[in-house]
Structures are given as structure tokens and as C-alpha cells.
C-alpha positions in Angstrom: 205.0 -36.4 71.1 207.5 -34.1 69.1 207.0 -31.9 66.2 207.9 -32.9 62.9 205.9 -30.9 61.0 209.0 -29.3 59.4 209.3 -32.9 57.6 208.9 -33.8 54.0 206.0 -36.0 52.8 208.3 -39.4 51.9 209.8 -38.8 55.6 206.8 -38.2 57.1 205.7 -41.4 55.3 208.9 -43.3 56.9 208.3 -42.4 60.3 204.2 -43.5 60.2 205.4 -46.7 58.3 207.5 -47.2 61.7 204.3 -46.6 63.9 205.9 -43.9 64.8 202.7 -41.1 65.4 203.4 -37.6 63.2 201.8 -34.4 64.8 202.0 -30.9 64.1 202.4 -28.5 67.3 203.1 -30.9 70.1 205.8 -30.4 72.8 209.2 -30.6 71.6 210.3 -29.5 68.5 213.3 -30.6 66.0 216.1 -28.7 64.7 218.9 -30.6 62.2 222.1 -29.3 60.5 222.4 -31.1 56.9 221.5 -30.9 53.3 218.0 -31.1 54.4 217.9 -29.3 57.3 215.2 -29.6 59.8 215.4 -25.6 60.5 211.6 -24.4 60.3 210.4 -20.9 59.3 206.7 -19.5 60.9 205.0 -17.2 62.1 206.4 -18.3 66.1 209.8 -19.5 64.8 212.1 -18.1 67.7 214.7 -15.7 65.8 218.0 -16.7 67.8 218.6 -20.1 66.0 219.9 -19.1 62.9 221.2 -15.1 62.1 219.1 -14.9 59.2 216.1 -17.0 60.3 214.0 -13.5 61.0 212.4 -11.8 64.3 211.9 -13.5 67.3 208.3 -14.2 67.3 207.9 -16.7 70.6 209.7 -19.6 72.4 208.4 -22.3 71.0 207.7 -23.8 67.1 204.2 -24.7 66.9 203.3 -23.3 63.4 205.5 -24.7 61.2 205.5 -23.2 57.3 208.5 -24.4 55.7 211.8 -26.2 56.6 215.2 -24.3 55.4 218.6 -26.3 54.5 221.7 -26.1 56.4 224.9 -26.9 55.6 227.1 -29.8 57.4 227.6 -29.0 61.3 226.2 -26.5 63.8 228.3 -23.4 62.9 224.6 -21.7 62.1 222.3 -22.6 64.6 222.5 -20.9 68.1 222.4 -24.2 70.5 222.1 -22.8 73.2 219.0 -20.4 72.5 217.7 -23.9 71.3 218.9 -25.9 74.5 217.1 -23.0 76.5 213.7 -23.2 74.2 213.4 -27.1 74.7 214.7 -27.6 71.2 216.7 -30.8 69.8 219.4 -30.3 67.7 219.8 -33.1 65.4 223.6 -32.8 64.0 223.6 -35.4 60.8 227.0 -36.2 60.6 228.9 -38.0 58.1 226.2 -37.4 55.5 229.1 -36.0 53.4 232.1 -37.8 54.1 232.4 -40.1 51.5 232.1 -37.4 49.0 234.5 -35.3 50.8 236.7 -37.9 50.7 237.0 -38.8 46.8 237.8 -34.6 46.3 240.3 -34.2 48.9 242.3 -36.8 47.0 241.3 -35.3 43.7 242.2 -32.0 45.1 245.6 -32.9 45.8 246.4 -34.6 42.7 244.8 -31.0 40.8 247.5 -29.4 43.1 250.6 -31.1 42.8 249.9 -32.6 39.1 249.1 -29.2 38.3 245.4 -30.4 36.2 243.5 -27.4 36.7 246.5 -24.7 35.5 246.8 -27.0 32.2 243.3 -27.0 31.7 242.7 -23.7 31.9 246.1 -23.0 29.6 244.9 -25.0 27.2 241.1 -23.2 26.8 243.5 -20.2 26.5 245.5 -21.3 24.0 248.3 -21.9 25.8 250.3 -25.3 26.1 252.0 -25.3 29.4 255.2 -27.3 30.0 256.4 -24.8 32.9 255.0 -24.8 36.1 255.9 -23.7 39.7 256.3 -26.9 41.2 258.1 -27.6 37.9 261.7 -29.2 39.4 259.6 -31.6 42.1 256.3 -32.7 40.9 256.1 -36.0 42.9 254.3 -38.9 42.9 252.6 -40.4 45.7 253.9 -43.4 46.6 256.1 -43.4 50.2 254.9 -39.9 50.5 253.9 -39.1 53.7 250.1 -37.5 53.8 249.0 -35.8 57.2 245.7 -36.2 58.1 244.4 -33.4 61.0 241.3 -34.9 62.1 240.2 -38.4 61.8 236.7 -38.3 61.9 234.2 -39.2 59.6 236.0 -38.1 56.6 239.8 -38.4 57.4 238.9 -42.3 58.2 237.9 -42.2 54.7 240.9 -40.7 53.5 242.9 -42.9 55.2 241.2 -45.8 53.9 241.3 -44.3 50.2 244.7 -43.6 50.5 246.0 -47.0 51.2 246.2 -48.1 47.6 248.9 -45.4 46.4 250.8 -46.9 49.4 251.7 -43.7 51.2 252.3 -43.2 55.0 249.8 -41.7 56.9 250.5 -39.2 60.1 247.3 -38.5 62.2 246.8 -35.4 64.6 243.5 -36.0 66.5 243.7 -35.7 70.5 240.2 -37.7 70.1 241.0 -40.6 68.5 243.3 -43.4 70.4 246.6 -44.4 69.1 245.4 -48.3 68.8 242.4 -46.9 66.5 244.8 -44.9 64.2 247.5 -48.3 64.2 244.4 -50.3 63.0 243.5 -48.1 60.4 247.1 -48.2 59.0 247.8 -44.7 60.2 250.6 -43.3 63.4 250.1 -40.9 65.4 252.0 -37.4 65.3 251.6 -34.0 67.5 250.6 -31.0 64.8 254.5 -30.1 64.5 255.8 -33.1 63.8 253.0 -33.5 61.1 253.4 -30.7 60.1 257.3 -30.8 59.6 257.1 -34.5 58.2 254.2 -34.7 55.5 254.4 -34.3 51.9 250.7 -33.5 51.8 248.6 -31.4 54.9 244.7 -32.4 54.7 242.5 -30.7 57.3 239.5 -32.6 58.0 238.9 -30.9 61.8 235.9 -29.2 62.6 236.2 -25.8 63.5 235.6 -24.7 66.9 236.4 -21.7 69.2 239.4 -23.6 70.6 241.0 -23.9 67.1 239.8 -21.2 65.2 243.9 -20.3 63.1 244.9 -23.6 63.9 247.0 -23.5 61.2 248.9 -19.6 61.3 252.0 -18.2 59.8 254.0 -20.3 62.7 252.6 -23.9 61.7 253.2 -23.1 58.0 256.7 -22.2 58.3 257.3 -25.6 60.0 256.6 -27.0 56.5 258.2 -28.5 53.7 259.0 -25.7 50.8 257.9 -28.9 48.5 254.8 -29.9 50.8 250.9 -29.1 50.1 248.2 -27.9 52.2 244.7 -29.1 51.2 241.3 -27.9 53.4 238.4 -29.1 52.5 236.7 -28.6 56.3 236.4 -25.3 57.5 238.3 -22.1 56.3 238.5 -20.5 59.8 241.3 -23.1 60.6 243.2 -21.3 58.7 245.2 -17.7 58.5 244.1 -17.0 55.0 246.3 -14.1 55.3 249.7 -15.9 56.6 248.7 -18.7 53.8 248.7 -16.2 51.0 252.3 -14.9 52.5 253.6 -18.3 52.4 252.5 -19.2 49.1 253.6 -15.5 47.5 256.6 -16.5 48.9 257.1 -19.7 47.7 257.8 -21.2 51.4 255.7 -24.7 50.7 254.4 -25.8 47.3 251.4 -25.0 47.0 247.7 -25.5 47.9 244.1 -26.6 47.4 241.3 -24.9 49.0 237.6 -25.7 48.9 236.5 -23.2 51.4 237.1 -19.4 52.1 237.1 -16.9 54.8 234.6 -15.1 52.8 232.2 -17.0 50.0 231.8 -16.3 46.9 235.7 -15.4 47.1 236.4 -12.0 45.8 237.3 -10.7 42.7 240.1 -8.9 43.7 241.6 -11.7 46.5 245.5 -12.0 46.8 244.4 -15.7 46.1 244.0 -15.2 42.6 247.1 -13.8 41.7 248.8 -17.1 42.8 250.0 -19.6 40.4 250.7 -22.2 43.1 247.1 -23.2 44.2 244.2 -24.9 43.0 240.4 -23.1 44.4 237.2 -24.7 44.1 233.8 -23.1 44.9 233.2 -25.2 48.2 232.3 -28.1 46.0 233.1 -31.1 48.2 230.8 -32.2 50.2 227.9 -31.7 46.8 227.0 -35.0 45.3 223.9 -36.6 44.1 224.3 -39.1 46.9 225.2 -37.1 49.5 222.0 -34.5 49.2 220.0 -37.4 49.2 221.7 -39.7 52.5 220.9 -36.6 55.0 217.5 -37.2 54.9 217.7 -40.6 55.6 220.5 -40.3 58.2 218.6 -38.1 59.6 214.9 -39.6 60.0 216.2 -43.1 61.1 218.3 -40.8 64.2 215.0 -39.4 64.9 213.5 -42.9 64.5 215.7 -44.3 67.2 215.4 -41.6 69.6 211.1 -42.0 69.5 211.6 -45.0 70.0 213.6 -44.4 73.6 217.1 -45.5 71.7 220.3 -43.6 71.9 220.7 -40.8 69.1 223.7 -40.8 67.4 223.0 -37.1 66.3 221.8 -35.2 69.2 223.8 -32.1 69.9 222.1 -30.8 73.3 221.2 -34.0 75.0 220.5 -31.2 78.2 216.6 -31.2 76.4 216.3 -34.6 77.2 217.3 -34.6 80.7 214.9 -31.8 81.2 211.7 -33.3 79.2 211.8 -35.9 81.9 
């Protein structure tokens, strides 16, 4: 029987409504990325998991004290000192997406519409007329909007999207072009999105494969009246080449929700811009979303007790092992 003694009380309550038996210090442990993360702190919590998760005191979790949150995907947890420790990784995805979703829209209407610059001219005392963009502030119908990713949340942004009747480009080598047709979307290689779209959302995960996917290159392949809006991960980005091409005035301008480095700093080339739109990695927070990842996340754990497929197991290796 596995571990859950990292669980709260109303899960703990779900899983023994399900018949499902609840013990503290048994075999196999749990580990989960999401609001509510399933990352335990005790006195034999192994160190390697997470960088700040202490001194490595053992190899295996069988004193749990407290559970600690982590944020959406595995970029935290060490999965392989977990594989190598007997420890499941429990990956709740899509927890967020639908949040996600609704701000990457409002994100790009803030950019292009130019909400947030009035605002804040107006609790200045200033009545702005003149902005950047000033000469092309566009609307979004027959726009083209580029989607790179079409996972959990760029399905949802596809979806949302069909109602200002724009055309959707999709870069995901993942996802077939018969699944992207269906959801109203076409396929496009990165340059030819990139060269074609009015609007460049990035809803990728990062990985060590695409770490700068989008450099100084990809951004010169833009439109000087296009946006780039990331609300995924800010390592797919060249902050650095980004802040050139805005200085510069090379694409329009751009909406961020993440950054290299968080809280952003005072003194960051970023804020002496007047052609984005920065948000303090608000996205994926909404009342719903905090309270889905539990949920998500006990009925994955539900199905796997009960010898069904997980949907959210990151190192199925643990499994093959434990038999």
C-alpha cells in the first residue's frame, strides 16, 4: 500500500470513501507538482527532490510532517533522484489551463489595446491619447494568432479564440495535423508562424531541448506590428534579445507573465519600455484553479490504486520495478 500521509484530511476522506485503505509509512511513497503539491517535509525526506527541500536524511519517506506546494510542472523536483528512490511523481496537469487561458487573451488585448498604460496614466493624472502602437492599434478579427504549443492550454485558446473569428497557426511537433484541422486551427513550422501571425502566444513547456526557443533570430522573423505574449515558461525566451527588439521597436510590443528572474528587478531594462504589458506571474492563480489540483490529483491517484492507467504519472519506471 502507498504512502499518502502527505494528504489533507477532505482527501484523505475521498480516498477511504473509495475503499481505498490510507496508511502512513508503507512502501511507496507520492510526490505531485501542482497547487497542492504532494512534496513532503520530515525528518527522512530525501534532500535531492526539490533544491530547497533540506538535507538528505534517507532514501525513503516514511515520516511524513507536512506536504509543501509546487507550482504547475516538474521544473522543481529532481525525477530522477525520485525514480531511483521508488518515488511516483504525480504531474497534475491542466489544473490551470482554463485560467491560463482567459489571461492570455486578456493579456493580449492589455497589450495591443494599450489598457494597462491608460490606467496607469490616468492614476497619474495623465490622459493619454498617444501611444506606441499609436498608427496600428488593430482589432482582432482576420488577424492571424500563433499558438506554440497545443496542449492543455493552447486547445483552450484556440477554442476561446474562435469567437473574434481570427485564424489560428499551430507549432506543436506533438500534436497531428488532423487534430489541429478539427480544432479550427493549421499547422505551421516556428518560421512560418512566426513570420505570419499578428499575435505570438507561447503555451510550450520548457524543456532542455527548447530552452531560447524564441532568440534574437526568431524575433527578427516578425512583424514590426506583431505581439509576443508568454504566459508558460520564461526560459523559452532570450529575455535579453526580447528587450533589444522591443528597445528597438522591431515588433509591437509584448505581454509577459513570467520572468527569467521573479520578483523582476527594480532596475530591469523591462521597465523602461513603453511597449509591453508585465504581470506578476498571475495566470495560472484563480479561485478555481487552487482548488481543481487537489481533486485532479486524488482521483489520478484513485485510478492508479485501483490498477487503472494514471494519467499523471511522470516516472512510470517505479511501476515496472514495484512488480
Amino acid at each position: 500500500m502507498a504512502s499518502l500521509a502527505w494528504l489533507g484530511e477532505e482527501d484523505k476522506v475521498r480516498l477511504q470513501e473509495e475503499r481505498i485503505k490510507v496508511e502512513k509509512g508503507d512502501r511507496m511513497p507520492f510526490l505531485s507538482g501542482g497547487s497542492r503539491g504532494g512534496c513532503a517535509r520530515g525528518r527522512d525526506a530525501p534532500g535531492p527532490l526539490l533544491p530547497d527541500l533540506g538535507t538528505h536524511r534517507g532514501g525513503r519517506l516514511s515520516d511524513l510532517e507536512d506536504y509543501r506546494d509546487l507550482p504547475c510542472g516538474c521544473e522543481h523536483v529532481d525525477v530522477r533522484a525520485a525514480t531511483e528512490r521508488g518515488i511516483l511523481v504525480f504531474n497534475v496537469q491542466g489544473r490551470n489551463a482554463g485560467a491560463v487561458s482567459d489571461f492570455t487573451i486578456g493579456l493580449i488585448l492589455a497589450e495591443c489595446r494599450n489598457i494597462a498604460r491608460s490606467t496607469c496614466g490616468i492614476m497619474r493624472g495623465v490622459w493619454r491619447k498617444e501611444f506606441q502602437n499609436g498608427g496600428d492599434i488593430p482589432e482582432f478579427t482576420e488577424r492571424t494568432v500563433g499558438l506554440i504549443g497545443f496542449g492543455w492550454v493552447g486547445k483552450l485558446v484556440c477554442r476561446k479564440l474562435s469567437g473574434f473569428e481570427v485564424n489560428v497557426l499551430v507549432h506543436d511537433p506533438y500534436v497531428k495535423d488532423d487534430v489541429l484541422s478539427a480544432a479550427g486551427a493549421r499547422p505551421a513550422g516556428l518560421r512560418t508562424l512566426l513570420k505570419e501571425s499578428d499575435f505570438v502566444c507561447i503555451h510550450a513547456r520548457l524543456t532542455p531541448e527548447n530552452r531560447g526557443l524564441i532568440g534574437a533570430e526568431e524575433l527578427s522573423l516578425m512583424k514590426p506590428t506583431a505581439y509576443l505574449i508568454n504566459t508558460a515558461r520564461a526560459g523559452l525566451v532570450d529575455e535579453e534579445a526580447l528587450v533589444e527588439t522591443l528597445r528597438k521597436g522591431a515588433i509591437a510590443g509584448a505581454g509577459l507573465d513570467v520572468f527569467h528572474h521573479e520578483p523582476i528587478a527594480p532596475d530591469h531594462p523591462l521597465l523602461t519600455l513603453d511597449n509591453v504589458t508585465l504581470t506578476s506571474h498571475l495566470a495560472g492563480t484563480t479561485r478555481e484553479a487552487l482548488s481543481r489540483s487537489p481533486v485532479l490529483l486524488v482521483e489520478d491517484i484513485i485510478k492508479y490504486l485501483a490498477g487503472e492507467k494514471s494519467d499523471f504519472i511522470v516516472n512510470p519506471q517505479v511501476l515496472d520495478r514495484a512488480e
